[in-house]
C-alpha positions in Angstrom: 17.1 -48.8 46.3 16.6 -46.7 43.5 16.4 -43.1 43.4 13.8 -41.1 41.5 15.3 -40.0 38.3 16.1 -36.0 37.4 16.3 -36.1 33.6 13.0 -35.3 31.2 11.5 -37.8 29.5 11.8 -36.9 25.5 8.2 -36.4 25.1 7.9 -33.9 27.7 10.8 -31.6 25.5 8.9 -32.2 22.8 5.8 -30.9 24.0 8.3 -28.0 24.7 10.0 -27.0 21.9 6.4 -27.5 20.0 4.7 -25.3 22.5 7.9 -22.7 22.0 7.2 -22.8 18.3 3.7 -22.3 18.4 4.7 -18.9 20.6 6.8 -18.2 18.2 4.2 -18.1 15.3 2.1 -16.3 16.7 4.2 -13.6 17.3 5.3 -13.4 13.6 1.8 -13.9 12.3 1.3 -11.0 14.6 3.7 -9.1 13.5 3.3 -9.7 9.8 -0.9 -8.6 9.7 0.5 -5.2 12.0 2.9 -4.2 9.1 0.0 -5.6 6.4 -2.4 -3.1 7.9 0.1 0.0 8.2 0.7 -0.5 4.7 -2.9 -0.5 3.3 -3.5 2.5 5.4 -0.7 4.3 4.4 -1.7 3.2 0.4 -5.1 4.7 1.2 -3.2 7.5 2.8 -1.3 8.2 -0.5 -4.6 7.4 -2.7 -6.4 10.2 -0.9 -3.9 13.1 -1.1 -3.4 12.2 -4.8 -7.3 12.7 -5.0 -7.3 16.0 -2.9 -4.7 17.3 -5.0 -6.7 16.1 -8.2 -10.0 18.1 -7.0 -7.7 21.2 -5.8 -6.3 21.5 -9.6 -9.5 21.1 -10.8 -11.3 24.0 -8.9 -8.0 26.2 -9.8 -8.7 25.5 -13.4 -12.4 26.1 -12.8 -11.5 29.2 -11.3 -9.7 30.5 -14.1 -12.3 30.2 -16.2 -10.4 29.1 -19.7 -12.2 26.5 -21.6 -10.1 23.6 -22.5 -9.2 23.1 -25.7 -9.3 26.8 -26.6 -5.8 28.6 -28.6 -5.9 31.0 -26.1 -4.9 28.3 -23.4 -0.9 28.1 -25.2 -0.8 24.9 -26.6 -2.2 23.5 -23.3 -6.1 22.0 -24.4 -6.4 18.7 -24.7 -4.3 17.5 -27.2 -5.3 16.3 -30.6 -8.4 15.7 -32.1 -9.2 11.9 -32.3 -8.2 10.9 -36.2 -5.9 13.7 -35.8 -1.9 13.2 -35.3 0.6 15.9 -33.9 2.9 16.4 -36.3 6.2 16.0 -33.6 5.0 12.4 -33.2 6.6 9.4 -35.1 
């Protein structure tokens, strides 16, 4: 008489090591969209400071009340006039 056999048939380690790598998938997919969506917050993060800090020197300069442009700012207006080249420039 025969004995029932121990060992696993190929198909059922198959259906193993598929259903392992599946797992493991997911869990880097997962991983991967977590580290996606701390970056774009953190870029929108940055993008918004830089935009606070953009409107906060502009209501300085508001408040000090020099028009742009002017002599009286020291050489700090707007640059030159379009047409018009600085003279330091090659």
């Amino acid at each position: 008489m025969s004995s029932p056999s121990t060992e696993v048939s190929p198909g059922w380690w198959a259906f193993v090591a598929f259903f392992v790598l599946a797992i493991a998938l997911w869990l880097l997919m997962r991983n991967m969209f977590t580290r996606l969506r701390r970056m774009n917050l953190a870029e929108k993060q940055r993008q918004q400071e830089a935009e606070r800090v953009r409107q906060e020197l502009a209501e300085r300069a508001r408040g000090m009340d020099v028009p742009r442009g002017t002599e009286d700012s020291a050489g700090l207006g707007d640059g030159p006039e379009e047409g018009e080249r600085r003279g330091d420039e090659v």
